[in-house]
N, C-alpha and C positions, 0 to 999 in steps of 0.2 A: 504494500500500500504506500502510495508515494503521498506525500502535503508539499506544497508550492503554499506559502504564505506572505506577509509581509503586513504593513498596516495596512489599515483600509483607505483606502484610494492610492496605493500603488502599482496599480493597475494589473490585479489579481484578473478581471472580467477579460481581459484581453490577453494573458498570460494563458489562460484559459483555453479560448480560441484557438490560439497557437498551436498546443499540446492536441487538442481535440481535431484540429486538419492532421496529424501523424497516426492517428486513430486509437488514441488513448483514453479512456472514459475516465477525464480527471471534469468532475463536475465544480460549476461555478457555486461558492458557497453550502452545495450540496455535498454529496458523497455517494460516488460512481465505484462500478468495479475496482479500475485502477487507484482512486481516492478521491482528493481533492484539492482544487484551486480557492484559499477560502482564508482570508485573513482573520477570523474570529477564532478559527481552530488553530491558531499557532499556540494558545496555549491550551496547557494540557487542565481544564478544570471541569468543576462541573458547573450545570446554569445554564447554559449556551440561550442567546436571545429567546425567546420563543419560537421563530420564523426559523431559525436554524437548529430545530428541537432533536436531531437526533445525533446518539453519541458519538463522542471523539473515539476513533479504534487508534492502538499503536500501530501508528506509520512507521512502516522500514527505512524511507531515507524522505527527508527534511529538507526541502530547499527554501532559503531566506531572501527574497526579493525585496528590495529596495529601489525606491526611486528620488529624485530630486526633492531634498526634505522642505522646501521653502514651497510647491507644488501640492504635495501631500500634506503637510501641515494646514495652506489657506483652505485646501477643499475638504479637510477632516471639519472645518467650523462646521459646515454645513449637513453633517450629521445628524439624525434627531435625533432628539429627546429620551427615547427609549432605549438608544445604543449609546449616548452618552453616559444613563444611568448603569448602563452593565458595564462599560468600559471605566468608570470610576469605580464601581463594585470589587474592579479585577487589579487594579494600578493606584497608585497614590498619585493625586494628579491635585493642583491647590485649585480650588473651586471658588476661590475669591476673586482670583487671575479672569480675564477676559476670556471670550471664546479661543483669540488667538493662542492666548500665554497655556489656556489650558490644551488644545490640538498641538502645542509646540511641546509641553511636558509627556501628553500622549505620545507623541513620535520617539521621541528619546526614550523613555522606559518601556516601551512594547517591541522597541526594536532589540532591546538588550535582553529581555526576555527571550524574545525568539530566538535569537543568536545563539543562547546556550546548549537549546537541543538540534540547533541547524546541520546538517554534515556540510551544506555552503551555501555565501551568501555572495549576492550578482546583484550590478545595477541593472535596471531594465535597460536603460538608456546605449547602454555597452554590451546589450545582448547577440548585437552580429558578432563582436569580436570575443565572443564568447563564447558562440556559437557551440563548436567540439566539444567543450567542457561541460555543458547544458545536456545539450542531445547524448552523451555519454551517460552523464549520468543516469539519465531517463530512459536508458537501452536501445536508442532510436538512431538509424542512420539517416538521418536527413536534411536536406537542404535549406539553406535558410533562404535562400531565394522562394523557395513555397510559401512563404508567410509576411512576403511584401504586400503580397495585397490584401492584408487584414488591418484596419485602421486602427494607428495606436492611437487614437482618439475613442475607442472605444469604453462608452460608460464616461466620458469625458461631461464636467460640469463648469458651470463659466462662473468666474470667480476672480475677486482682482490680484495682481500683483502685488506680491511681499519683498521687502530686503529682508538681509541680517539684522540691519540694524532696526525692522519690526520687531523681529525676533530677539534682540536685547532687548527692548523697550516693552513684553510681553513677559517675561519671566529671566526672575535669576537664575536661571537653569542653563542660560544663553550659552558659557561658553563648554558646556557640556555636553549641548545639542552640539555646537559649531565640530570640536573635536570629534563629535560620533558623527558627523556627517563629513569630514576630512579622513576619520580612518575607512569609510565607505567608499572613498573617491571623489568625493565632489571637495577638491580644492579651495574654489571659490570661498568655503566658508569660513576659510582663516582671513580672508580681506574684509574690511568695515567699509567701502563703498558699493558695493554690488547691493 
């Protein structure tokens, strides 16, 4: 049983996709034959939303998806209400902070969660030149030219642009987001103009 995870809106829906044209029943948020594509089951608890009531099985291999944390962060505000509630349930997040400070505390501790049972973690953004290492893991010999034409807009919500320096101005947590998204790859977040 495979889990592709990450937080939610790192674009598990269209990770999804991807896996599902190689013909692998990794279901979006659900759980298919092969497992699932499903940012809520990264951790291992019990509760799970309602809407995703049935249980977590132990997955054989663990892949950690991330994406642009300044992207995920703005379009986590836009969460409801009732997955806010579980996602404070599961995380310490300060609830006094704005939507921002709180989706920016969510990003940092849900990634580090995941990370500990991950066997590996991939930006989406860097998924051609990762392609081999991807598709190996997942048993699959295949092309990544097959899944150009799946839009990575997919599940995409419109939402404004954030700096860093939103993201310091949102919680003290700032420069431990910034390092967790610099030991990810994204550079950019050791500089204060971006």
């Amino acid at each position: 049983m495979i889990l592709i995870t990450g937080c939610g809106r790192s674009g598990t829906k269209y990770i999804s996709k991807v896996v599902q044209t190689f013909g692998l029943d990794l279901v979006h948020e659900g759980l298919g034959t092969d497992g699932s594509v499903s940012w809520h089951r990264g951790l291992k608890t019990s509760g799970y939303p309602k809407k995703y009531a049935q249980l977590r099985p132990d997955f054989d291999l663990i892949l950690h998806q991330v994406r642009n944390p300044l992207d995920v962060i703005i379009s986590f505000t836009t969460a409801t209400e009732d997955t806010w509630e579980w996602v404070r349930s599961k995380v310490r997040i300060n609830t006094k902070l704005s939507k921002l400070g709180q989706a920016a505390e969510y990003w940092y501790y849900w990634n580090r969660l995941i990370e500990k049972s991950a066997n590996w973690t991939y930006r989406i953004e860097n998924l051609e030149n990762e392609w081999k290492t991807f598709t190996s893991f997942l048993g699959l010999s295949a092309s990544y030219s097959k899944i150009k034409a799946i839009s990575t807009k997919t599940n995409s919500r419109e939402h404004p642009k954030i700096t860093w320096k939103d993201i310091d101005g949102a919680t003290r947590l700032s420069s431990k987001i910034r390092w967790l998204a610099c030991h990810y790859g994204y550079k950019k977040a050791e500089k204060y103009d971006t």
